[in-house]
Each structure stands twice: as C-alpha cells, then as structure tokens.
PyMOL Python script that loads the backbone (N, CA, C, O; Angstrom):
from pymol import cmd

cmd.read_pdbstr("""\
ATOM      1  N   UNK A   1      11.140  88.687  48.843  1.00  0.00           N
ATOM      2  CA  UNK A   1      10.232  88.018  47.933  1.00  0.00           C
ATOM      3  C   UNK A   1      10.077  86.551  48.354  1.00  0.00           C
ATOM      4  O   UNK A   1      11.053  85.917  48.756  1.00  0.00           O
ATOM      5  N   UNK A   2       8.778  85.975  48.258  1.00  0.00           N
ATOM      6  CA  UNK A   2       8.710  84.684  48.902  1.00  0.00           C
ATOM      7  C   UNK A   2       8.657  84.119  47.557  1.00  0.00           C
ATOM      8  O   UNK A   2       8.464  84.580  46.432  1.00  0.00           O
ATOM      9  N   UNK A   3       8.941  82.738  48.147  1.00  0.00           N
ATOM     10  CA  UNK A   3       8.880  81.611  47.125  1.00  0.00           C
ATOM     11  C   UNK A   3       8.189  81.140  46.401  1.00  0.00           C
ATOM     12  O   UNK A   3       7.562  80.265  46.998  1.00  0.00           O
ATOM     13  N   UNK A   4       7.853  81.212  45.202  1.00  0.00           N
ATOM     14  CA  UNK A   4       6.580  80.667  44.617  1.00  0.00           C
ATOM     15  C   UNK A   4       6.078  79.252  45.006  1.00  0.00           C
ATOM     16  O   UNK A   4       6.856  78.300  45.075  1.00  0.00           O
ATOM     17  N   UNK A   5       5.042  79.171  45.201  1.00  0.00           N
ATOM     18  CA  UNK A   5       4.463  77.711  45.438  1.00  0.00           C
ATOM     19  C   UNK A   5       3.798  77.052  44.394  1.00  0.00           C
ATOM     20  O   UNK A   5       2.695  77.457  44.025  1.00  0.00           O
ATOM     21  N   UNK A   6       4.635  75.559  43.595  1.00  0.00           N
ATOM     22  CA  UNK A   6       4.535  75.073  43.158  1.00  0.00           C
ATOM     23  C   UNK A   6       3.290  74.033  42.874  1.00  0.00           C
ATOM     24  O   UNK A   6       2.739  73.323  43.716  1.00  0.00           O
ATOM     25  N   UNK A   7       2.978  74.132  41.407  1.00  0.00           N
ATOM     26  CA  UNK A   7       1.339  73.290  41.449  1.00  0.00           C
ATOM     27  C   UNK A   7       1.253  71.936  42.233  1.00  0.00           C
ATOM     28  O   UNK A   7       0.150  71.451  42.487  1.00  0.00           O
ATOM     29  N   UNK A   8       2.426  71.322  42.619  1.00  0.00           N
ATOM     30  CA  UNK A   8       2.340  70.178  42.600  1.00  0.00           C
ATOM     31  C   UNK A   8       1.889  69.970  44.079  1.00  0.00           C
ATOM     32  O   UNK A   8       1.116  69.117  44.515  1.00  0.00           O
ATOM     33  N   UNK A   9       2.952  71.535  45.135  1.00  0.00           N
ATOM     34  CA  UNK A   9       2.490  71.462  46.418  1.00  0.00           C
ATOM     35  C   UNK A   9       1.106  72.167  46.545  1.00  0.00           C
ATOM     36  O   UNK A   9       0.325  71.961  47.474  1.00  0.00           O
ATOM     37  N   UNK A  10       0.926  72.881  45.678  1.00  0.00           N
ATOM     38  CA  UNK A  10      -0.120  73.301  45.562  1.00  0.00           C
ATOM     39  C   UNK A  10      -1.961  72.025  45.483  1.00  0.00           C
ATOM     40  O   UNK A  10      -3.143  72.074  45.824  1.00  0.00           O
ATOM     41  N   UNK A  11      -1.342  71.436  45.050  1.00  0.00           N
ATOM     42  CA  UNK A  11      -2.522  70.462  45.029  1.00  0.00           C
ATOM     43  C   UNK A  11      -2.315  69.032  46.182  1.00  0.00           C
ATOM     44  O   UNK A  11      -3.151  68.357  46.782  1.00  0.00           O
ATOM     45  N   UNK A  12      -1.154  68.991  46.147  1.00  0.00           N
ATOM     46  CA  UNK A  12      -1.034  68.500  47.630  1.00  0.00           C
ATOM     47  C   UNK A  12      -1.721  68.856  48.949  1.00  0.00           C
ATOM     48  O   UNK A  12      -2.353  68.100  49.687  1.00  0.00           O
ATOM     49  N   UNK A  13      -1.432  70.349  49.116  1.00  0.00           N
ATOM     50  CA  UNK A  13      -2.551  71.165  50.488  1.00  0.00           C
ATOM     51  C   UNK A  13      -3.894  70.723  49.936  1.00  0.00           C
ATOM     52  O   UNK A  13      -4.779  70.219  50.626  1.00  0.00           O
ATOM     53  N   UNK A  14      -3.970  70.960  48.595  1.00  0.00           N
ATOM     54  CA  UNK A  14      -5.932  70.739  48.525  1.00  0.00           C
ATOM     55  C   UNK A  14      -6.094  69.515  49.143  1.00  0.00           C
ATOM     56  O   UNK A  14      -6.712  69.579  50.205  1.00  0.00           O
ATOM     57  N   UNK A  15      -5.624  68.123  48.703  1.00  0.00           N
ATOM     58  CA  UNK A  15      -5.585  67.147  49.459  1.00  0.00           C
ATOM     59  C   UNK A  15      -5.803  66.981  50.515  1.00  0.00           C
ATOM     60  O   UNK A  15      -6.681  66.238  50.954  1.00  0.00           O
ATOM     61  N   UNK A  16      -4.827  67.833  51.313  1.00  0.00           N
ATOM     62  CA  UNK A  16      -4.732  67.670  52.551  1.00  0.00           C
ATOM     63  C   UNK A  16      -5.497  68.816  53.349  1.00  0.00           C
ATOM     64  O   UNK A  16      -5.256  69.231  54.482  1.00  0.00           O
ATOM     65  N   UNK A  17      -6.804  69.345  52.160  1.00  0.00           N
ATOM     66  CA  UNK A  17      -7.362  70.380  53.631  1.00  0.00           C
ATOM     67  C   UNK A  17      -6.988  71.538  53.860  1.00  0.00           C
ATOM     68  O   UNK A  17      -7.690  72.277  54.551  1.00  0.00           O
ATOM     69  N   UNK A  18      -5.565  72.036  53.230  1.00  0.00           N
ATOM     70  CA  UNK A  18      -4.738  73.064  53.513  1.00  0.00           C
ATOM     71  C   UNK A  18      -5.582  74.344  52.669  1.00  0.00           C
ATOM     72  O   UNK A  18      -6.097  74.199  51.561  1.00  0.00           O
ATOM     73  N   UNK A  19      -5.587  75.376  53.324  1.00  0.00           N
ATOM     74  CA  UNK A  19      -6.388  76.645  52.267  1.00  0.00           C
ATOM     75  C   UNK A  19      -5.304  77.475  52.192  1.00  0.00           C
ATOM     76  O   UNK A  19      -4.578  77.612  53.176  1.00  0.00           O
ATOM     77  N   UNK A  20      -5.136  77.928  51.383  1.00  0.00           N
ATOM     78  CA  UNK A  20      -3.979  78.780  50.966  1.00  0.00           C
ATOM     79  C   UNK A  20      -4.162  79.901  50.448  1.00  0.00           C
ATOM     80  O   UNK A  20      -4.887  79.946  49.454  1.00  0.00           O
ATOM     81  N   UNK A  21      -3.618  81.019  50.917  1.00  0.00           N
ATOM     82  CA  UNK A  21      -4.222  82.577  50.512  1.00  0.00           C
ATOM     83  C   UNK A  21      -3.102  83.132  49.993  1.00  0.00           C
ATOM     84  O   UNK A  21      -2.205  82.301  49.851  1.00  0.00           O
ATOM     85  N   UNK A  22      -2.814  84.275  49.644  1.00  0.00           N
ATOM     86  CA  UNK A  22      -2.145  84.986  49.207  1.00  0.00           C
ATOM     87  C   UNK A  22      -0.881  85.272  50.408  1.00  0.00           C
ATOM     88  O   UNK A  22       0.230  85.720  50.122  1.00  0.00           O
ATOM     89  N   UNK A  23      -1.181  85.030  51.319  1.00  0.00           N
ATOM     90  CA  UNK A  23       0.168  85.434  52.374  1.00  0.00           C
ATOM     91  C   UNK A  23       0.743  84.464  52.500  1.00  0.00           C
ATOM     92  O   UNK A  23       1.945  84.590  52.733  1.00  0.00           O
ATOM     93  N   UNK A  24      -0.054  82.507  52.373  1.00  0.00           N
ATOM     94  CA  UNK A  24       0.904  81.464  52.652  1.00  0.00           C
ATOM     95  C   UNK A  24       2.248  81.795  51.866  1.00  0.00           C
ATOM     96  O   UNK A  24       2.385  82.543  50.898  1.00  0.00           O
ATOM     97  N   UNK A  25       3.368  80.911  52.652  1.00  0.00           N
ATOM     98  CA  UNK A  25       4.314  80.899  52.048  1.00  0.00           C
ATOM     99  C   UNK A  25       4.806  79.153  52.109  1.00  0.00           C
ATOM    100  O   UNK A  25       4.483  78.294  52.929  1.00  0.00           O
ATOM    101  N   UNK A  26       5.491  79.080  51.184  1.00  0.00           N
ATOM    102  CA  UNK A  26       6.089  78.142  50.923  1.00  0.00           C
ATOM    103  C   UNK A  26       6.606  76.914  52.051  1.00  0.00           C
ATOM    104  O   UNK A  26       6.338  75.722  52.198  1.00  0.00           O
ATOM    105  N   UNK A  27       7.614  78.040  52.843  1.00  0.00           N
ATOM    106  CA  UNK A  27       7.754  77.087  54.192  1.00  0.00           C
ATOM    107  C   UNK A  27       6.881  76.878  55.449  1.00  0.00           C
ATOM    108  O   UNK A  27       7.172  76.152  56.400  1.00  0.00           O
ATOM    109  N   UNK A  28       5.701  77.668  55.299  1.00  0.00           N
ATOM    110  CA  UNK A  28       5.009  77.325  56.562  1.00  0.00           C
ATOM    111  C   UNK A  28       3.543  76.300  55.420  1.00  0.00           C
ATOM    112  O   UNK A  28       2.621  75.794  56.060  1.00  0.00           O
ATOM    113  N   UNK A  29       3.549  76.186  54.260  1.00  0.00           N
ATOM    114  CA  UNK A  29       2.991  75.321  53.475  1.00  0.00           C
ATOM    115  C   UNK A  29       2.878  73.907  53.661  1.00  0.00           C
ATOM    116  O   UNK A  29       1.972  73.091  53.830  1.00  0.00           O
ATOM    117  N   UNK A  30       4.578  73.916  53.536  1.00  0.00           N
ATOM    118  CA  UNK A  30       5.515  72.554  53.574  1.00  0.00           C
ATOM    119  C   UNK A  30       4.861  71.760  55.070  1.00  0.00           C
ATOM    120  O   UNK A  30       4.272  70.695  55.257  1.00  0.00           O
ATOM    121  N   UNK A  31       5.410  73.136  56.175  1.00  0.00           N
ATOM    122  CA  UNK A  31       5.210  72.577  57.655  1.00  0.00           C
ATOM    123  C   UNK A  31       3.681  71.882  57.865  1.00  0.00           C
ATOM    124  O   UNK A  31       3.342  70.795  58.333  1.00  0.00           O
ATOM    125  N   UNK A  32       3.032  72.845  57.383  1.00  0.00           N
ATOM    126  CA  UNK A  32       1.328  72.159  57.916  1.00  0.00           C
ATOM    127  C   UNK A  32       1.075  70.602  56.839  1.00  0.00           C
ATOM    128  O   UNK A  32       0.169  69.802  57.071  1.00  0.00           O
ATOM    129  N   UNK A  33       1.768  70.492  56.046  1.00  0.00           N
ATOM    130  CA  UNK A  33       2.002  69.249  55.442  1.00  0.00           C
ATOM    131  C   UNK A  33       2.777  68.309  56.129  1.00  0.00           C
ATOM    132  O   UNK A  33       2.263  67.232  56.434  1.00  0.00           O
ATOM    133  N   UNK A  34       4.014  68.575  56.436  1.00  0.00           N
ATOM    134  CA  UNK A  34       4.473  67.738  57.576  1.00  0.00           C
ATOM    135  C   UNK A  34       3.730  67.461  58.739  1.00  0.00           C
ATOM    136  O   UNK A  34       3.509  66.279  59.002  1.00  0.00           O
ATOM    137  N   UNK A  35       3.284  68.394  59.521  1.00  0.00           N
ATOM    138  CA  UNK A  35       2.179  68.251  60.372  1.00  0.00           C
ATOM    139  C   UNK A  35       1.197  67.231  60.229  1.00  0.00           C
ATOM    140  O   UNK A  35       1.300  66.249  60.964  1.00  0.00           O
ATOM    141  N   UNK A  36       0.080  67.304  59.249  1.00  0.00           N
ATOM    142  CA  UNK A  36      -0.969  66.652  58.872  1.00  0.00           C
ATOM    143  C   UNK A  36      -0.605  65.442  58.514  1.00  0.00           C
ATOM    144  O   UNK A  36      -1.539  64.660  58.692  1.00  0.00           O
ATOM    145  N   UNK A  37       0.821  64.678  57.869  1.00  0.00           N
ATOM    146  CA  UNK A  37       1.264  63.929  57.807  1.00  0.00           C
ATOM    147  C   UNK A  37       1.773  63.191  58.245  1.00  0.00           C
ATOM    148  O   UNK A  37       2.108  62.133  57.713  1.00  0.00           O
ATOM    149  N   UNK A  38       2.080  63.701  59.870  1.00  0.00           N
ATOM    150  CA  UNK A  38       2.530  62.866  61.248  1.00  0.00           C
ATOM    151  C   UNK A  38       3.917  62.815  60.943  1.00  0.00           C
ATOM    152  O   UNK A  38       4.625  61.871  61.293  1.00  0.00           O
ATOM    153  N   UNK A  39       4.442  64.060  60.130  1.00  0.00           N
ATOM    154  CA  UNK A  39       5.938  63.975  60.788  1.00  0.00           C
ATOM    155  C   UNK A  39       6.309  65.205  61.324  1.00  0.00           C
ATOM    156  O   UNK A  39       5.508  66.072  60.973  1.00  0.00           O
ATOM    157  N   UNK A  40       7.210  65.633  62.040  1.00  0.00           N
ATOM    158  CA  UNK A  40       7.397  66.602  62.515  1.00  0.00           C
ATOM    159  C   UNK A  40       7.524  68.095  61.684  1.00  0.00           C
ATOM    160  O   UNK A  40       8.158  68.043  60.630  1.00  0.00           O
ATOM    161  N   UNK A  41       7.079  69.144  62.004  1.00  0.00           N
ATOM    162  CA  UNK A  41       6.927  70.291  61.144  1.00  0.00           C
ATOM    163  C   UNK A  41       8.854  70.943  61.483  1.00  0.00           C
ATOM    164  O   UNK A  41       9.170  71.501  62.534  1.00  0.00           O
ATOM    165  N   UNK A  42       9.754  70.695  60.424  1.00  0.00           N
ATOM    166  CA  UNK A  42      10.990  71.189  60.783  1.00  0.00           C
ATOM    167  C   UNK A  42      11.218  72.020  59.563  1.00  0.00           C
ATOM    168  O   UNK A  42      12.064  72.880  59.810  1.00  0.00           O
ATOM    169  N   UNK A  43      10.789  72.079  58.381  1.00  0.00           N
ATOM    170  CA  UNK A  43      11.188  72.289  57.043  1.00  0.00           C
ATOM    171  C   UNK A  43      12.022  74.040  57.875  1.00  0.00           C
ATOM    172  O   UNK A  43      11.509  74.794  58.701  1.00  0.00           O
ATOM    173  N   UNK A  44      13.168  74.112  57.311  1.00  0.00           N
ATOM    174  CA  UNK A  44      13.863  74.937  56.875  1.00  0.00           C
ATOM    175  C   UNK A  44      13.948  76.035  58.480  1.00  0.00           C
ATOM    176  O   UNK A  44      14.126  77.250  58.567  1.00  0.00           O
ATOM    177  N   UNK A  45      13.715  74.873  59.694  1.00  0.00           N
ATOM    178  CA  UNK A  45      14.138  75.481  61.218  1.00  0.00           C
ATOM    179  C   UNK A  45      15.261  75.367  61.477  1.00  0.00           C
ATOM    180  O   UNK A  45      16.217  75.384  60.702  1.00  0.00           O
ATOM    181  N   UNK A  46      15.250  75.245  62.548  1.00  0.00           N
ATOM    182  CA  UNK A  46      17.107  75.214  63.007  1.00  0.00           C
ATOM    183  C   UNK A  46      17.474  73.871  62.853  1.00  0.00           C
ATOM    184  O   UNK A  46      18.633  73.589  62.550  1.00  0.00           O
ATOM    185  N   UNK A  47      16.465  72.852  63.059  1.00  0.00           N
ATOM    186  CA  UNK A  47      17.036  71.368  63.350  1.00  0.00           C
ATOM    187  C   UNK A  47      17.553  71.043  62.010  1.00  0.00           C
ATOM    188  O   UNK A  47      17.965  69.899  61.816  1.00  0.00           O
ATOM    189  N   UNK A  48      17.585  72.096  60.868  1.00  0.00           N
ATOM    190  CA  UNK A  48      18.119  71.722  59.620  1.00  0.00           C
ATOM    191  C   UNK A  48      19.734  71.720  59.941  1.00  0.00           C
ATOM    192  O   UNK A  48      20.363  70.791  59.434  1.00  0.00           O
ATOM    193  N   UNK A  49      20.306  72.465  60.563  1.00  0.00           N
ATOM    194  CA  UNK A  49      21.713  72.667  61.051  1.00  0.00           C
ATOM    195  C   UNK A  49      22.552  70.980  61.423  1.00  0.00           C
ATOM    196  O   UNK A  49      23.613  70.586  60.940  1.00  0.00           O
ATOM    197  N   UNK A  50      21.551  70.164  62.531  1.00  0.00           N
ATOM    198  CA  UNK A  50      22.420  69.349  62.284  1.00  0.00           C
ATOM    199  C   UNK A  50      21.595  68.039  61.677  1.00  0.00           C
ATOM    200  O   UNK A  50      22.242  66.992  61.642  1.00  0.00           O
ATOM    201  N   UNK A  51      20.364  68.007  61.246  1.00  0.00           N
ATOM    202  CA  UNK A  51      19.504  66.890  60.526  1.00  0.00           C
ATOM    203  C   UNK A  51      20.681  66.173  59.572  1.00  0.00           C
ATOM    204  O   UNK A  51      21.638  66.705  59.012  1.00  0.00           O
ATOM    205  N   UNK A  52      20.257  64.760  59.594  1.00  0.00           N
ATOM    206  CA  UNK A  52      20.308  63.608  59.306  1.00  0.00           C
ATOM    207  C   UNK A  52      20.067  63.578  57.898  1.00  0.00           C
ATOM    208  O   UNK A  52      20.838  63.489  56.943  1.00  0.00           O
ATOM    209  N   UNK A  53      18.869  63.667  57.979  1.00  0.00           N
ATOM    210  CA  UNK A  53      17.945  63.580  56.501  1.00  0.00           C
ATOM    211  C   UNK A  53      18.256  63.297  55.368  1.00  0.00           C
ATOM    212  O   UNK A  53      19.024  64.235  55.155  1.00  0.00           O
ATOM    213  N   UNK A  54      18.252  62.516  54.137  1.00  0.00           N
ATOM    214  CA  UNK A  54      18.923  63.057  53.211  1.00  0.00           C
ATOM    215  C   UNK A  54      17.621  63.122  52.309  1.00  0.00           C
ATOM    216  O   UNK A  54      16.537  63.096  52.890  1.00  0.00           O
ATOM    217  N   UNK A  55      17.655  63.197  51.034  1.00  0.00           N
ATOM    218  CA  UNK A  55      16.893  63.187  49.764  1.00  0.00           C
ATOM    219  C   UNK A  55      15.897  61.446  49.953  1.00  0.00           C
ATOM    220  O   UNK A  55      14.675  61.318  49.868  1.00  0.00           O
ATOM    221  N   UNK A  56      16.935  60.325  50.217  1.00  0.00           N
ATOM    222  CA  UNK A  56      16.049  59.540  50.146  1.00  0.00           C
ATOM    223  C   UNK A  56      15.086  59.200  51.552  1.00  0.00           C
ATOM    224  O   UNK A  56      14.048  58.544  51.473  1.00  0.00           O
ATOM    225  N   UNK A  57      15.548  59.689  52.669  1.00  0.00           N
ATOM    226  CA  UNK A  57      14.901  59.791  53.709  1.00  0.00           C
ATOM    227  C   UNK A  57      13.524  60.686  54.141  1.00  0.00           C
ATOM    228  O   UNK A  57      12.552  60.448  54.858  1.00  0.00           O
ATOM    229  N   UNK A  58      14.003  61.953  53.242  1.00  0.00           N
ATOM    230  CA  UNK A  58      12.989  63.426  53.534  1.00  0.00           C
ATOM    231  C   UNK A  58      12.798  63.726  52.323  1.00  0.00           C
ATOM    232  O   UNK A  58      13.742  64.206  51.694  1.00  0.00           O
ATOM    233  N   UNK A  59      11.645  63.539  51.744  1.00  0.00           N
ATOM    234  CA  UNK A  59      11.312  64.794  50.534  1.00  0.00           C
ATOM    235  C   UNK A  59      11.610  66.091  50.404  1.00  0.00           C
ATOM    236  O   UNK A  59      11.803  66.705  49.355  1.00  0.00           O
ATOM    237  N   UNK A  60      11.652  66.606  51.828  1.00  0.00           N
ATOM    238  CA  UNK A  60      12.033  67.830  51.790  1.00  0.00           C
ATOM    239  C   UNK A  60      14.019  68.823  52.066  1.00  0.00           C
ATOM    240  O   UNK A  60      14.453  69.967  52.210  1.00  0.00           O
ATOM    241  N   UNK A  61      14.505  67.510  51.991  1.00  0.00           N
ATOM    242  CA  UNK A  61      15.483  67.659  52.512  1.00  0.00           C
ATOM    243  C   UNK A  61      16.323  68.532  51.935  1.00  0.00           C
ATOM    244  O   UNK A  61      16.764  69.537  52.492  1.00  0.00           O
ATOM    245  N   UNK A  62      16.631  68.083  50.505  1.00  0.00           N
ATOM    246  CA  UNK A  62      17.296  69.309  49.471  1.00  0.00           C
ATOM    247  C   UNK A  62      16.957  70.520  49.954  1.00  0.00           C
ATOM    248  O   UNK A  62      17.502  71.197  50.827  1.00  0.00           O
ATOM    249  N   UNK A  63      16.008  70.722  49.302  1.00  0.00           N
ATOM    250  CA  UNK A  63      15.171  71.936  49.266  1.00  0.00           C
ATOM    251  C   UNK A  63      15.472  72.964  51.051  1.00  0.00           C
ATOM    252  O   UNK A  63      15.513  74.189  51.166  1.00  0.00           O
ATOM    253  N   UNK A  64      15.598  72.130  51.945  1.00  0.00           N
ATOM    254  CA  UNK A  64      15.613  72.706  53.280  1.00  0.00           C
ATOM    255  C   UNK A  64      16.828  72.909  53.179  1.00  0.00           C
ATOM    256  O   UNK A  64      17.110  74.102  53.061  1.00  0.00           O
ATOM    257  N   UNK A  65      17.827  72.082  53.178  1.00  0.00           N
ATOM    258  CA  UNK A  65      19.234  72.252  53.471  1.00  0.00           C
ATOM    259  C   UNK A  65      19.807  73.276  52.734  1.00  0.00           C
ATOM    260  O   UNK A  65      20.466  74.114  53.349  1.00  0.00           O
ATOM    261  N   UNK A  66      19.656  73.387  51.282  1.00  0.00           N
ATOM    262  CA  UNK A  66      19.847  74.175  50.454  1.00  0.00           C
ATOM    263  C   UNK A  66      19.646  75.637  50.855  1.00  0.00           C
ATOM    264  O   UNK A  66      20.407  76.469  50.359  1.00  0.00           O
ATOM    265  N   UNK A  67      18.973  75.914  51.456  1.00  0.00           N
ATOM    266  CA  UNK A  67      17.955  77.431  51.203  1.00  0.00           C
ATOM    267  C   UNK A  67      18.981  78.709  52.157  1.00  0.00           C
ATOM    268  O   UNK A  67      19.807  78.586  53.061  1.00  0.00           O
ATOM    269  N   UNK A  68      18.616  79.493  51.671  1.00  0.00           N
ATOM    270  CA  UNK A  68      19.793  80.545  52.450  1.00  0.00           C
ATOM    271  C   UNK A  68      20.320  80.471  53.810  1.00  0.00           C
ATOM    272  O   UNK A  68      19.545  80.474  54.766  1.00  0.00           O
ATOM    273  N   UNK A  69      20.950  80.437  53.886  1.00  0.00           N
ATOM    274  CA  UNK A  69      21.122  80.430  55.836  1.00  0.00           C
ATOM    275  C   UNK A  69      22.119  82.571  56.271  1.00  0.00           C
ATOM    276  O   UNK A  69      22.949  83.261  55.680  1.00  0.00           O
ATOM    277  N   UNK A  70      21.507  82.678  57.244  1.00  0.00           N
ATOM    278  CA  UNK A  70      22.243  83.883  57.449  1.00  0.00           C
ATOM    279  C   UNK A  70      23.696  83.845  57.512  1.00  0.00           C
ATOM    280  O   UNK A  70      24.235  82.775  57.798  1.00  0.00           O
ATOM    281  N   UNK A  71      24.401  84.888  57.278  1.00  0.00           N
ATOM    282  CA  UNK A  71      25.410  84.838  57.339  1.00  0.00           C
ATOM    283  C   UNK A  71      25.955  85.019  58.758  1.00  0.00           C
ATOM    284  O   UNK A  71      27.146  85.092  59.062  1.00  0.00           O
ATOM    285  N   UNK A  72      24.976  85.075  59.521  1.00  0.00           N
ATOM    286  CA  UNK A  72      25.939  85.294  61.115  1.00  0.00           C
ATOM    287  C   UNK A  72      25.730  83.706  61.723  1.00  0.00           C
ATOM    288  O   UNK A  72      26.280  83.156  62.677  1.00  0.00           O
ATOM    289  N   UNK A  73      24.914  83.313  60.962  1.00  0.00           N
ATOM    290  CA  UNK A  73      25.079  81.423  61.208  1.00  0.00           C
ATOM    291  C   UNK A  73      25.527  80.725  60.827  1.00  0.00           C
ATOM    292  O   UNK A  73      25.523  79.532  61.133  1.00  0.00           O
ATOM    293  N   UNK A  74      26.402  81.617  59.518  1.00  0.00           N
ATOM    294  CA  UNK A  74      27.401  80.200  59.035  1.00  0.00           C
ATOM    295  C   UNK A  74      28.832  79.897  59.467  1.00  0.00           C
ATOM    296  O   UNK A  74      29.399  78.884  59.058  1.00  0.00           O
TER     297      UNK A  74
END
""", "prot")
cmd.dss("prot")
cmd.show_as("cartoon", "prot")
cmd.util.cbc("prot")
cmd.orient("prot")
C-alpha cells in the first residue's frame, strides 16, 4: 500500500507543475520536487544510509530516515 499524499504536498506539485495521477507515489512526488527545486532528488535512496541531514537542514529528512528500511539492510 502506498502512502497517501498529503494536501499540502499535494498543492505544492501544483505549484511546481507536477501532474499527479493515480499511480504517483509519495516518494517519487517528493523527488521531482527536489529536482525542480535544485536540490538533489535523494528522498528515501540509499544516500539516506549515511546522510547528514537533519530536520533543520532537509524538510524531508524525518520522514526519509524514518521510513522502513529492509531487513537485510539493517
């Protein structure tokens, strides 16, 4: 089950151009926002493993760090 996408990112993509259908998901949402925003598209890749980032650095940082990781990667 994917993640619901929130009104707030939700009107953010309108902003930014983003069209959003029924298959977007949440983290490739985030990415084309990072993208369009001139920062790098990482939300919830591998570079989350050893990122820096915190809450006041990345908006997205919680939210990435947080999110399931497999169990053969932890």
């Amino acid at each position: 089950m994917s993640e619901k996408i929130t009104r707030e990112l939700n009107v953010r993509a309108i902003k930014n151009g983003i069209l959003i259908t029924t298959l977007t998901t949440k983290t490739s949402l985030v990415r084309k926002i990072q993208l369009l925003e001139g920062e790098t598209p990482c939300f919830r890749t591998n570079v989350r493993d050893s990122c820096k980032e915190t809450c006041n650095t990345c908006e997205w940082a919680n939210d990435c760090k947080n999110y399931l990781i497999a169990a053969w990667k932890r």
